[in-house]
C-alpha positions in Angstrom: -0.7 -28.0 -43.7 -3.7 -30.3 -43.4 -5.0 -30.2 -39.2 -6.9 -33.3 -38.3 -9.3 -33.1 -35.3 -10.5 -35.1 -32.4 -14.3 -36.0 -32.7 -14.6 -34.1 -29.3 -12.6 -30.8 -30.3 -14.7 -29.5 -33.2 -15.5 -26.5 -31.4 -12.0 -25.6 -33.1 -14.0 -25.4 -36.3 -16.1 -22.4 -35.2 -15.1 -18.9 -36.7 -15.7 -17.1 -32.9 -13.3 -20.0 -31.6 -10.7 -19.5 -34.5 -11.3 -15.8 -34.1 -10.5 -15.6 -30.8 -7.5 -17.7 -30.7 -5.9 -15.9 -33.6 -6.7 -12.7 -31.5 -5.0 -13.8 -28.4 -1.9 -15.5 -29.6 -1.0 -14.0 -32.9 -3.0 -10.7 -33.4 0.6 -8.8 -34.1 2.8 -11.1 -36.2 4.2 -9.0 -38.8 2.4 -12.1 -41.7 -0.8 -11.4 -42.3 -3.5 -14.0 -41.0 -6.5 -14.4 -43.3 -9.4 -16.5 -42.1 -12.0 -18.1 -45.9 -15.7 -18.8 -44.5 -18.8 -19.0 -45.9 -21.9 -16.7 -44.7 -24.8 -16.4 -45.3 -26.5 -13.0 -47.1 -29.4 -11.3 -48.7 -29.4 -9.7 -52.0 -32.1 -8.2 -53.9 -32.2 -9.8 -57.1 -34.3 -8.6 -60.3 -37.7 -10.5 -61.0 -37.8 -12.2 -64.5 -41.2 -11.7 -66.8 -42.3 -14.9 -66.6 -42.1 -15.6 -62.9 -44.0 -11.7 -62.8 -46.6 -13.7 -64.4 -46.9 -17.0 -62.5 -47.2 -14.8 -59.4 -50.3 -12.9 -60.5 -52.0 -16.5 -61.0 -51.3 -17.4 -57.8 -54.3 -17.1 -55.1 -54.9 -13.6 -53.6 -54.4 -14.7 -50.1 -50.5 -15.5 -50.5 -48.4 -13.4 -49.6 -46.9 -10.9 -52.8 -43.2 -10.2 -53.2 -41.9 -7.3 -51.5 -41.2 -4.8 -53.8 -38.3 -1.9 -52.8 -39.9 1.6 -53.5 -37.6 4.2 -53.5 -39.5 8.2 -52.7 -38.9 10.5 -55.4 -38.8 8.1 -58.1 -41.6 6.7 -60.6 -42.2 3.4 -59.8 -43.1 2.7 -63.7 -39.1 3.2 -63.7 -38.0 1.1 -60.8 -37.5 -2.6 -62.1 -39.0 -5.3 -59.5 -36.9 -7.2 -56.8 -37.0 -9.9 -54.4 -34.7 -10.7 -52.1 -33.1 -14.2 -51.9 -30.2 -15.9 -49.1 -26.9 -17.1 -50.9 -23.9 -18.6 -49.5 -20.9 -15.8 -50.2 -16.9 -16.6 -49.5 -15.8 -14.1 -47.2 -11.7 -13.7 -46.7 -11.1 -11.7 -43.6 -7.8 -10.8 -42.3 -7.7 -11.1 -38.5 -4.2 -9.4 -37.7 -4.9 -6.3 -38.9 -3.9 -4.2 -35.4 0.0 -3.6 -36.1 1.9 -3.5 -32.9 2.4 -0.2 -31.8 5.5 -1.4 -29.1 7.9 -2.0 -32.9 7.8 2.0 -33.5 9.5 4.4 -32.9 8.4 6.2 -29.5 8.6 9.8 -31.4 6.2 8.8 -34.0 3.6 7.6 -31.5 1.1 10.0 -30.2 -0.3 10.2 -26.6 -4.0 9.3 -27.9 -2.5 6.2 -29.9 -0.7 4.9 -26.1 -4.2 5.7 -24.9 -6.1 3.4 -26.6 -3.5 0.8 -26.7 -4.2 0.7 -22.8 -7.4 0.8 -23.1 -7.7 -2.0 -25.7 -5.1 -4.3 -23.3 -6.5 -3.7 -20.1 -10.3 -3.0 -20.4 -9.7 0.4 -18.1 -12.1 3.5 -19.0 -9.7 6.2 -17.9 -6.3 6.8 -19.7 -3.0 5.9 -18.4 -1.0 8.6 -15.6 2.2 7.6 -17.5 3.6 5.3 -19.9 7.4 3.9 -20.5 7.8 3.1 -24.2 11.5 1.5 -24.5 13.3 -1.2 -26.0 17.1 -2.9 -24.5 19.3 -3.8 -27.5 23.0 -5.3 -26.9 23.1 -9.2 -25.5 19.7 -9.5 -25.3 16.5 -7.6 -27.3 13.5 -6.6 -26.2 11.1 -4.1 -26.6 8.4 -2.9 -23.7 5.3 -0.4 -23.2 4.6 -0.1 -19.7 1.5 1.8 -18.2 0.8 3.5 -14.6 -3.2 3.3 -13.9 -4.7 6.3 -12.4 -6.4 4.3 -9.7 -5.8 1.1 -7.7 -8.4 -1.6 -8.0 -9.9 -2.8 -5.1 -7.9 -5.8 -5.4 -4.6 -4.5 -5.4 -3.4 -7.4 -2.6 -5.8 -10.2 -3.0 -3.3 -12.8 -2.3 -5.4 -15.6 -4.6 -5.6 -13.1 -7.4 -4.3 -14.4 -10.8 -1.8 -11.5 -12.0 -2.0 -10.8 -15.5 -1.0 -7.4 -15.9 2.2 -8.0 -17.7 1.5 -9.6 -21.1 4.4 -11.6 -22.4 5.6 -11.8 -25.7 8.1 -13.8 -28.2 8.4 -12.1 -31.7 5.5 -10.9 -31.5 3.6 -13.9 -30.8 1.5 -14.0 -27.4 3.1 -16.6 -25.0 1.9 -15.8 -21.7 0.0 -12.8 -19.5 0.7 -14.2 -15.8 4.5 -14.9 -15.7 5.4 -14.2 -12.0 9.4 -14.3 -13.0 9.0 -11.4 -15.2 8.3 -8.0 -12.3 8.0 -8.3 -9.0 4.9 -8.1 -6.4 5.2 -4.4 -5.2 5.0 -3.5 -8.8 1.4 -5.6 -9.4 -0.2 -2.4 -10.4 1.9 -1.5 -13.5 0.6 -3.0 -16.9 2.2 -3.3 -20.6 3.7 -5.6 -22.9 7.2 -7.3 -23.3 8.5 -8.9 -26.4 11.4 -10.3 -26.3 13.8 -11.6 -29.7 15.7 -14.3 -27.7 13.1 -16.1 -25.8 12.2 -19.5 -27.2 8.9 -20.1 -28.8 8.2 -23.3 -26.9 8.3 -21.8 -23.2 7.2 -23.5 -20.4 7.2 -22.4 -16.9 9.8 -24.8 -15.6 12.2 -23.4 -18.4 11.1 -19.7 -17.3 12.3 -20.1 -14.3 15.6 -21.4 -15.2 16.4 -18.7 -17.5 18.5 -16.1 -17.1 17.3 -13.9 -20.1 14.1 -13.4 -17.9 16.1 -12.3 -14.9 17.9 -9.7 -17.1 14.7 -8.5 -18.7 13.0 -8.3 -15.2 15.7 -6.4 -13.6 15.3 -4.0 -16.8 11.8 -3.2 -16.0 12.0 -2.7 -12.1 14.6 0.2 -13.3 12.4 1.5 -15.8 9.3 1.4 -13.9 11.4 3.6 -11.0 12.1 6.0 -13.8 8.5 6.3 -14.9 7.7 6.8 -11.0 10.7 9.7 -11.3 9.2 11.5 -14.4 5.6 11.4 -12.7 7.2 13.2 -9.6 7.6 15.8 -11.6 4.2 16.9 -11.9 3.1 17.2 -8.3 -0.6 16.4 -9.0 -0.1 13.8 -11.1 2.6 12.5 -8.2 -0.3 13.2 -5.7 -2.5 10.9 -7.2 0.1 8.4 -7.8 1.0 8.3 -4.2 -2.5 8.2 -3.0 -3.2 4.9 -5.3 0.1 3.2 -4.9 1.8 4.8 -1.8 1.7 1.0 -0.1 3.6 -0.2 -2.6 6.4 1.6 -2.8 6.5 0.9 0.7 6.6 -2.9 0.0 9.2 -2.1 -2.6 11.2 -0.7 0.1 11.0 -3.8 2.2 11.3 -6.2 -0.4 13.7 -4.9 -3.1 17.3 -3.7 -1.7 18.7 -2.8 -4.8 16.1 0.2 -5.7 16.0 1.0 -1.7 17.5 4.0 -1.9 15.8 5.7 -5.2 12.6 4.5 -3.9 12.5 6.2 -0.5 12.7 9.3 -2.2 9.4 8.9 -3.0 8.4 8.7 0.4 6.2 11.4 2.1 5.3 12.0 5.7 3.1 14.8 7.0 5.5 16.0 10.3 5.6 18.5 13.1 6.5 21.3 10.6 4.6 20.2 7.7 1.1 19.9 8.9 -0.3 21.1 5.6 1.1 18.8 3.0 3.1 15.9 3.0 7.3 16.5 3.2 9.6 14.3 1.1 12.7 12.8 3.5 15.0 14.8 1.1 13.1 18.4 2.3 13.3 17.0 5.6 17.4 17.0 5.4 17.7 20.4 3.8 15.5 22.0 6.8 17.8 19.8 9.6 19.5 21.7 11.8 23.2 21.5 12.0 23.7 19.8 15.3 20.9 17.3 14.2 22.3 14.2 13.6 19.3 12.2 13.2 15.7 11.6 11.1 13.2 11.5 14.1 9.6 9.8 13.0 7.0 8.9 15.4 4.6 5.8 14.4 1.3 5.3 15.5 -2.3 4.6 15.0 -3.5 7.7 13.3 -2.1 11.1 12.8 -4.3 12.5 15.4 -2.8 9.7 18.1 0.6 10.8 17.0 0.4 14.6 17.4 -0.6 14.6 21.0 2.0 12.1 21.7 4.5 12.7 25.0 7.7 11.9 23.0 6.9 14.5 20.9 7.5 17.3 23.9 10.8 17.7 24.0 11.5 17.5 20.1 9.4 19.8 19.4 10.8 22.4 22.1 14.3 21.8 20.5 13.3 22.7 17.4 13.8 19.2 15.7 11.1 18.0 13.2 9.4 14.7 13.5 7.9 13.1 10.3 4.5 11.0 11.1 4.2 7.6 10.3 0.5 6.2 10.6 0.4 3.4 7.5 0.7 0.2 9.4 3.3 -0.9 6.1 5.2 2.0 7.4 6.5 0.1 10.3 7.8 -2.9 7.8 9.5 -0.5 5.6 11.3 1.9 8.2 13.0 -1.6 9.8 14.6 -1.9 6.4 15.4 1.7 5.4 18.0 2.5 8.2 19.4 6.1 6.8 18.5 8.6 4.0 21.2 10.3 2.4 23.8 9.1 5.3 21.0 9.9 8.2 19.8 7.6 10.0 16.6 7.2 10.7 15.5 7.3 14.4 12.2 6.3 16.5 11.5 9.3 19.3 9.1 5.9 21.1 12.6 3.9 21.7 15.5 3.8 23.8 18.7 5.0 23.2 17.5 8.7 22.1 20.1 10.9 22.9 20.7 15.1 22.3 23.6 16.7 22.2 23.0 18.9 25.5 25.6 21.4 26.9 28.0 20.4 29.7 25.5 22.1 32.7 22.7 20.4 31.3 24.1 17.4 31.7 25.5 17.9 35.2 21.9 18.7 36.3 20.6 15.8 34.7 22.9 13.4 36.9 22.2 14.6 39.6 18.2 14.3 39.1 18.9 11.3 37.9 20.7 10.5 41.4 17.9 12.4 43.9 15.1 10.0 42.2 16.9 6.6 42.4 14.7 6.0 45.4 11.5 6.7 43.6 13.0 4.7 40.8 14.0 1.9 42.7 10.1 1.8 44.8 8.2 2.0 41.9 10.5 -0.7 40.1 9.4 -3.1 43.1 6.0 -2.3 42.8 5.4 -2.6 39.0 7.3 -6.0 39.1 7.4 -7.8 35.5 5.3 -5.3 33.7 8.6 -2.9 33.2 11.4 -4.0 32.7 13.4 -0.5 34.5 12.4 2.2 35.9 14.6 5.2 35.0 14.7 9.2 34.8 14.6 10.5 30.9 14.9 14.0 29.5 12.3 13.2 26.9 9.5 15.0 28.6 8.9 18.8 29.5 5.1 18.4 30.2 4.2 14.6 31.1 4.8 13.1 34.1 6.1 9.7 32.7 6.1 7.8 29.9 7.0 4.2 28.6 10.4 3.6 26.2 10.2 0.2 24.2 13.8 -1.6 23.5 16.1 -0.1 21.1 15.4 -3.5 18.8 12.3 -5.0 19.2 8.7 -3.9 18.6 7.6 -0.1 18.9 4.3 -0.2 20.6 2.6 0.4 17.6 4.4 -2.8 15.8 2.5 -5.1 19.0 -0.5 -3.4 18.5 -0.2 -4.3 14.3 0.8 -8.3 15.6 -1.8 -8.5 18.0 -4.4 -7.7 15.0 -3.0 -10.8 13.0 -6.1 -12.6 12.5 -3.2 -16.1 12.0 -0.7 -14.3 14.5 1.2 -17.3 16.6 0.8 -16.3 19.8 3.9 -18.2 20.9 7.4 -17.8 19.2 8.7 -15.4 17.3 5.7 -12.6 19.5 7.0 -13.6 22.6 10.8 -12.8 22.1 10.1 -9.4 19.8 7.2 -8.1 21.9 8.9 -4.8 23.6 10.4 -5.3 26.6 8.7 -1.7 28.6 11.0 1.0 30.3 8.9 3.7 32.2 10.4 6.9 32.1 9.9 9.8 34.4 10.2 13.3 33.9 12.5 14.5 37.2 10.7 17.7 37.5 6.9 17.2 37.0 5.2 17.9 40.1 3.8 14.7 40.6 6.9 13.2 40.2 8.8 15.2 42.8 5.3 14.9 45.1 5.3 11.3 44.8 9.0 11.6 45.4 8.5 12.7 48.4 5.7 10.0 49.8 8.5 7.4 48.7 10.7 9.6 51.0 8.2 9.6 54.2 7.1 6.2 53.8 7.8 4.0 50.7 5.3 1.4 51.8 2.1 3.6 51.6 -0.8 2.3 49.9 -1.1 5.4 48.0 2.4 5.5 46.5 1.3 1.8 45.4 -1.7 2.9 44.3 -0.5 6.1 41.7 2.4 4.5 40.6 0.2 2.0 39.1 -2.3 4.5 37.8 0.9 6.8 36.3 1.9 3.3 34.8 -1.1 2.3 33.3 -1.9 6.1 31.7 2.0 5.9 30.7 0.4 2.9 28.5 -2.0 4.6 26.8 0.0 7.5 26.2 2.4 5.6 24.5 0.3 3.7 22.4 0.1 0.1 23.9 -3.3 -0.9 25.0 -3.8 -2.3 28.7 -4.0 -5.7 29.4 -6.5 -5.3 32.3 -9.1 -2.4 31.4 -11.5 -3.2 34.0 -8.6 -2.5 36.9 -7.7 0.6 35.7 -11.5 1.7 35.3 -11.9 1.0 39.5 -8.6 2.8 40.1 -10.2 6.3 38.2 -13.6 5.9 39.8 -12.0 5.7 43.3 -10.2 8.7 42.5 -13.3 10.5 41.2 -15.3 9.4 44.6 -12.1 10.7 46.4 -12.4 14.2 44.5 -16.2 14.1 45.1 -15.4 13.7 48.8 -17.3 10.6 48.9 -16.8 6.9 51.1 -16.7 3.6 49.3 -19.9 3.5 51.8 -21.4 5.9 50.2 -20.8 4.6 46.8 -22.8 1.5 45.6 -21.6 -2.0 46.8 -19.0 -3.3 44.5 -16.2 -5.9 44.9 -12.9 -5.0 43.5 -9.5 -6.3 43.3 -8.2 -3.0 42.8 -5.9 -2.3 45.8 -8.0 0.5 47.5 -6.7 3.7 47.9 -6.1 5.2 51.4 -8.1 8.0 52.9 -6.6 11.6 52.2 -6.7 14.6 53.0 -8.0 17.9 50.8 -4.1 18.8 50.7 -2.7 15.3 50.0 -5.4 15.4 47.3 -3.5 18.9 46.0 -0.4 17.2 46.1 -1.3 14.4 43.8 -2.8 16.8 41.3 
């Protein structure tokens, strides 16, 4: 085959460019590719008698012919050389690295996988695990696929070009960033692919219409999950996996309903009974109680924010274990994983949370339910829009009150992830999903049953006004919502402190507030409220 080239497209003529073409595209074709140039070299050549001659003629000053001296030999022996550039053929074969993906995965040892990763992915450390498989039937393919130890930093730049899957047709490189062939959540594995039944000519419009590309993708999503499986057996090797690529697997939990279910065993959660290490979901089963229906999981800013948590009270006096969710991905992939193992999977911050109480608990329960409706009903009137009920909850054995977000919209911890969109709309879809509050009082906490009471003797007094806002507004931060006026509830506590120093708002420096002002009590009222 004779090639003819453009004037402007000689640079196809240069060994590097040739080189690195054959390199790229054809480097394992089982033909061999030889590339005949001509280079340049120096060779010492012997000096004749009668040039010997003309040179000692010559004038002194010229430079002599370098003569080679060997040590340990005569140089009476040594014949005289010069050296002298010639043109040599050279026939080089480029193809020489056979690829390792066509043998047979016994045969292969681990340091031969190593390098292969190395040598396609320009990484320094070796691979956590490799899949070395091939799919044989209506279609053929053979794959090497390749878990990093570590994440790069760029794990979820949105703009980055992914090439981490390299795409192959007999053995002849097509194409390395082929978004058809694995999905997003699984941007971190690399390897090979070479199919028998792809078409040489492949463009990205046929791609796309192909179905021998869906089948091969679905292939590797399966065997990436059993790669994932093998590395949980090692639980070091599994730690470091879930360090690097713990998001992921979340996002593959959002995103990829097929492999839902295998996936969220990988899952794990640090919890009420497993502060140490993190638990898996299916540990968390086997240590569930028999009259537990129900996963409970908390979700929050940090772990530290979620430990000191109110909804945790009552859980944790029954004995029920709740698993702590602080990734803000965790919130996405819990809406989509409803039950594990036939469990379903419950948030202790929501409505709806129910215990399976004995008959006199109950019956004591309605009827504190039924002695604060009064309270309930006052507090409802003062709060106005900023709850949308005010009602009496068994959730609490220590704090006074705390708020309950709709059964199915945002947990206070999902408005506080929105609210952090730097492109959130702050119309639509926020203003429908954003939680509609509940505030939730615990029937026996002192300050409940004093402020009970005030209701009682006068549900118009300024005070009652006055502390239901102030329980409302530490309800708020307790439950993990952030206040929308920071400055009000600032004047409310410094009142209160003045009120514990025994001071006037005289005595105070001049300030205007539009706080509603707390009324003068007594040293015993103040008792009361504490």
């Amino acid at each position: 085959i004779r090639l003819h080239l453009k004037d402007d497209l000689l640079e196809f003529l240069e060994e590097r460019r040739i080189k690195d073409i054959v390199k790229k595209h054809s480097e394992f074709i089982s033909y061999p590719i030889h590339l005949v140039y001509q280079k340049e070299v120096e060779k010492e050549v012997p000096i004749e008698e009668t040039e010997e001659a003309v040179d000692e003629e010559k004038d002194e000053n010229k430079a002599k012919i370098e003569e080679v001296d060997d040590e340990g030999e005569d140089k009476e022996d040594k014949p005289k050389t010069k050296k002298v550039k010639e043109n040599e053929t050279v026939d080089e074969e480029l193809n020489q690295t056979k690829p390792i993906w066509t043998r047979n995965p016994d045969s292969i040892q681990k340091d031969e996988y190593n390098a292969f990763y190395k040598s396609l992915t320009n990484d320094w450390e070796d691979p956590l695990a490799v899949k070395h498989f091939s799919v044989e039937g209506q279609l053929e393919f053979r794959s090497i696929l390749f878990t990093p130890h570590r994440a790069p930093f760029d794990l979820f730049e949105g703009k980055k070009k992914r090439n981490n899957i390299k795409l192959y047709v007999r053995r002849v490189f097509i194409m390395d960033d082929c978004e058809e062939l694995i999905p997003e959540w699984l941007n971190f594995v690399k390897g090979i692919v070479d199919s028998e039944d792809l078409p040489l000519n492949l463009s990205r419009e046929v791609l796309q219409q192909n179905k021998i590309l869906k089948v091969i993708r679905k292939n590797l999503v399966k065997k990436c999950v059993d790669m994932f499986t093998e590395i949980a057996e090692d639980k070091d090797n599994f730690n470091k996996f879930y360090e690097a690529f713990s998001k992921n697997i979340k996002l593959g939990i959002h995103e990829d309903a097929q492999n839902r279910g295998k996936l969220s065993e990988f899952l794990r959660y640090y919890s009420t009974k497993s502060t140490d290490e993190p638990t898996s979901l299916k540990d968390y089963v086997t240590r569930m109680p028999e009259k537990q229906k129900f996963i409970y999981y908390i979700t929050g800013q940090s772990r530290q924010a979620v430990e000191s948590s109110p909804f945790l009270e009552v859980l944790k006096r029954k004995g029920y274990e709740v698993l702590y969710m602080v990734d803000p991905i965790d919130e996405y992939a819990v809406q989509q994983l409803k039950d594990f193992e036939g469990k379903e999977l419950k948030s202790i911050t929501k409505e709806g949370l129910e215990f399976e109480d004995d008959e006199d608990e109950k019956k004591k329960f309605d009827e504190q339910k039924k002695e604060l409706e009064p309270l309930c009903a006052t507090m409802k009137e003062i709060l106005g829009d900023k709850v949308e009920k005010v009602v009496v909850t068994d959730m609490l054995s220590e704090s006074p009150c705390v708020i309950l977000t709709g059964q199915f919209g945002w947990s206070a911890n999902m408005e506080r992830i929105m609210q952090s969109q730097a492109l959130r709309d702050s119309g639509g879809m926020s203003s429908y999903m954003a939680s509609k509050r509940t505030l939730g009082l615990h029937p026996t906490h002192p300050i409940i049953r004093a402020l009970k009471a005030k209701v009682a003797a006068d549900k118009n007094d300024k005070t009652v006004r006055d502390l239901s806002n102030l329980l409302y507004e530490a309800a708020l931060l307790a439950s993990g919502f952030t206040l929308d006026d920071p400055s009000q509830f600032s004047s409310r506590i410094n009142r209160m402190v003045m009120l514990g120093l025994s001071l006037d708002d005289e005595e105070a420096a001049p300030a205007e507030s539009d706080a509603p002002a707390l009324e003068e009590v007594t040293e015993s009222n103040m008792e009361e409220i504490d």
